[in-house]
N, C-alpha and C positions, 0 to 999 in steps of 0.2 A: 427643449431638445427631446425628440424621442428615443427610443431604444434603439432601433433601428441605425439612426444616427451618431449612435455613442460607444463604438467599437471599442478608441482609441481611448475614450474615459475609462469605460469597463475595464477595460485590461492596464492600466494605471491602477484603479482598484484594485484587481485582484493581484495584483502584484504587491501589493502593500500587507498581503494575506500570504500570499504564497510566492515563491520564486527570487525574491531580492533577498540577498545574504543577511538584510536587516527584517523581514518578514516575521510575520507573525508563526507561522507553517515552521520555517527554519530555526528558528528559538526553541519552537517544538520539537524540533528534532535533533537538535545540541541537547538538549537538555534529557530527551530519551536515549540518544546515544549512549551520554554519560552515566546515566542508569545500567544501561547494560554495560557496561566496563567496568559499573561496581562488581554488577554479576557475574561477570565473566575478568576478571582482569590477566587471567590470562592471551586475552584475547590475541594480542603479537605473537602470539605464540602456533596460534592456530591456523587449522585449513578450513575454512568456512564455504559453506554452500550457500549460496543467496539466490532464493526461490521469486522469479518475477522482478526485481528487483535492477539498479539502474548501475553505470560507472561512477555516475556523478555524487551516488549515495557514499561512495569509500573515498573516494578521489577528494571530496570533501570534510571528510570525516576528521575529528580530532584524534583517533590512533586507527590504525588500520594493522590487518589482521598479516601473520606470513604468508598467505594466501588465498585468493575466494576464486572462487569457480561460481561463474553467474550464469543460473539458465533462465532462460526468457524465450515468449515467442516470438519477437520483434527484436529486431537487430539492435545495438546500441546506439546512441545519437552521439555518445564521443568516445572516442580513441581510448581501448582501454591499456594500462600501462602493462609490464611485463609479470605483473605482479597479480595481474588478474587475469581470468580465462574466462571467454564470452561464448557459451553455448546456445546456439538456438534448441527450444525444443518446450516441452508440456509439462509444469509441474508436478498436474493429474495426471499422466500418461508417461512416466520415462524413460527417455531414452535407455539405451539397449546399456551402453556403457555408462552408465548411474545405477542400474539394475544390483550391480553387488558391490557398488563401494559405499563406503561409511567416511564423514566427514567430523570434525571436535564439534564442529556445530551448525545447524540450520537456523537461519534467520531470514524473515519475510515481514517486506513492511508494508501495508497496506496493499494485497495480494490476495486472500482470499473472501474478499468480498465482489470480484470482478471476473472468477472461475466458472460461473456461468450453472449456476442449480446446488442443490443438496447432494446431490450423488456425484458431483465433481468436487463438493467441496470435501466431501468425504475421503474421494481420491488424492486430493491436495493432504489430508491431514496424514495420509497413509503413507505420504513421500516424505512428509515431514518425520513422523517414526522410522521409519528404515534408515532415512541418510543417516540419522546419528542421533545419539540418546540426550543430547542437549539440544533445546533449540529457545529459537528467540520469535515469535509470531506475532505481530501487533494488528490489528484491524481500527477503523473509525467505529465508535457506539452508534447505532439507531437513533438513540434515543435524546442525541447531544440535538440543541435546538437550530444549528445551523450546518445544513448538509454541507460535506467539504470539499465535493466534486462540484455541485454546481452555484457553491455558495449563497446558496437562496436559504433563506428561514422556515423551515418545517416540510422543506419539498419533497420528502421521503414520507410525507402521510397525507398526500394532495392526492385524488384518483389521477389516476392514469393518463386522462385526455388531458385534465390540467398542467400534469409536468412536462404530457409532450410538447403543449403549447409553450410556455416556461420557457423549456430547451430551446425551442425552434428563435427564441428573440431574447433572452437573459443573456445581457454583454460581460456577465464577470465568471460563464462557465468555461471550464479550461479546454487547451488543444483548441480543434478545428469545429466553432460553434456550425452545429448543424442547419443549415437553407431553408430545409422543409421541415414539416411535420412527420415524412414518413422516414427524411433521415434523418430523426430524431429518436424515434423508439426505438430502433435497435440498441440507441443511447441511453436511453432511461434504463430500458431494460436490464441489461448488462450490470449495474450497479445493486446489488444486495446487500443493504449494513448490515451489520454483528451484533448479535445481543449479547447479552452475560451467559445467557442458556445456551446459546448456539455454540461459543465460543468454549464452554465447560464440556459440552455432547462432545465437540471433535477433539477435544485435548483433555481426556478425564483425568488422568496423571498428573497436569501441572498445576504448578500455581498461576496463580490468574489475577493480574493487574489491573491498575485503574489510571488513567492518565488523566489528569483534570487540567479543565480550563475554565477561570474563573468560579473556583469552586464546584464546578457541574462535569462529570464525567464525559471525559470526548475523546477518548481511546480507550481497547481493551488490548492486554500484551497477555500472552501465555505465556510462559517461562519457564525452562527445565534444565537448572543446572546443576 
């Protein structure tokens, strides 16, 4: 069977990785939620701001907060409950009405690695200071050996042409796998992992986590509580 031919395998795959409430990805992220409700156990207590970030992230969550205000540039894909407020807008750019309010805490999950350059992600960290003097920021490592967007092994250190190609016919990358090649680099491109350095440069203040999986570092969290 070729690649071409194994949509419906691949996404069977990646589903055994990410998106099935038994997943690999979702274990990962019960288990980081819970982390931050050590950190934060106030957390029902709070007004939380969730930078990029989805409905389905709280709506599933094991406590959820008095309140989140979610800004995203893309609309939600479900119904958020009365409990949550859905803003469209830029996390590097904010809106007029975020400009002076301050929230108990900012939290962003895998978010700033998809801001698009250094001087957006700068902006992004900028938003993250001002909303409020706690926050919670996780990104995927660089350096973890299996990239988590397109589930391929080392595809984050393959030149360029290679992971356009990759993109254009790898059945276990998520969303809408790209046709071509040229709709495909906008795709690669778009994705910048996190180092340890990068992640210390935009958050010098916090403390700085390590998420591990199988012993090998595969998330970095900043934390400031």
């Amino acid at each position: 069977m070729s690649i071409d031919q194994a949509p419906d395998l691949g996404r069977r795959i990646r589903q055994r990785f990410i998106g099935r409430p038994d997943s690999v990805n979702t274990k990962l992220r019960t288990r980081r939620f819970n982390l931050l409700l050590e950190r934060f156990p106030d957390l029902p207590d709070m007004e939380v701001i969730d930078l990029g970030g989805s409905v389905r992230t709280w709506t599933r969550a094991p406590a959820r907060p008095a309140h989140v205000h979610l800004l995203n540039i893309e609309p939600p894909v479900d119904e958020p409950p009365d409990w949550i407020t859905v803003q469209l807008g830029d996390a590097c750019e904010l809106p007029s009405n975020l400009a002076g309010r301050t929230f108990d805490l900012v939290f962003s999950n895998s978010v700033i690695e998809h801001v698009g350059g250094h001087e957006r992600r700068l902006r992004f960290a900028e938003s993250v200071h001002r909303l409020a003097e706690r926050h919670w920021v996780q990104a995927p490592y660089q350096y973890f050996p299996l990239e988590p967007h397109w589930l391929f092994p080392m595809f984050q250190f393959l030149p360029l042409p290679v992971q356009i190609a990759i993109a254009a016919r790898w059945p276990l990358s998520g969303g809408v796998r790209p046709r071509t090649r040229a709709e495909a680099l906008p795709k690669v491109l778009e994705i910048e992992l996190m180092t340890r350095t990068l992640m210390r440069y935009y958050f010098p203040g916090s403390e700085h986590l390590s998420e591990r999986l199988f012993g090998l570092r595969k998330s970095l969290i900043a934390v400031r509580d």
